[in-house]
N, C-alpha and C positions, 0 to 999 in steps of 0.2 A: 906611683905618685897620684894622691889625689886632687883634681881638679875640684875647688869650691867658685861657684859665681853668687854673689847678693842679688835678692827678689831683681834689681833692675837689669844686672849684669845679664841673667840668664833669660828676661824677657829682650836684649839686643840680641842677641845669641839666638834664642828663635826667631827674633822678625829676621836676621840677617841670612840665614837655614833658607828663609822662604823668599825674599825680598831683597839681597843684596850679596850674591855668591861672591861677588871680587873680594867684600872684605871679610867673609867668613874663612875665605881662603886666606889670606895675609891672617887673621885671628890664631887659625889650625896653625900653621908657621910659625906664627911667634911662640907658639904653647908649645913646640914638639921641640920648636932651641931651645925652650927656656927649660923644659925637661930633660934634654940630654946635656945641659951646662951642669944641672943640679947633682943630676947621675955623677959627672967628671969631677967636681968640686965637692 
């Protein structure tokens, strides 16, 4: 599966890399269920 983010999506995505781990981790979480729902369905 490929992961697409828009110009803004992937600039939170890097401040949050450098600037906010709690919710890059909840982010990584919701994207690894929402890939393995996609795989099962």
């Amino acid at each position: 599966m490929n992961k697409l983010f828009t110009d803004n999506g992937w600039k939170g995505y890097v401040y949050w890399q450098t600037e906010d781990r709690k919710t890059l981790k909840k982010l990584t979480l919701y994207l690894k269920i929402y890939a393995e729902m996609e795989m099962k369905g």
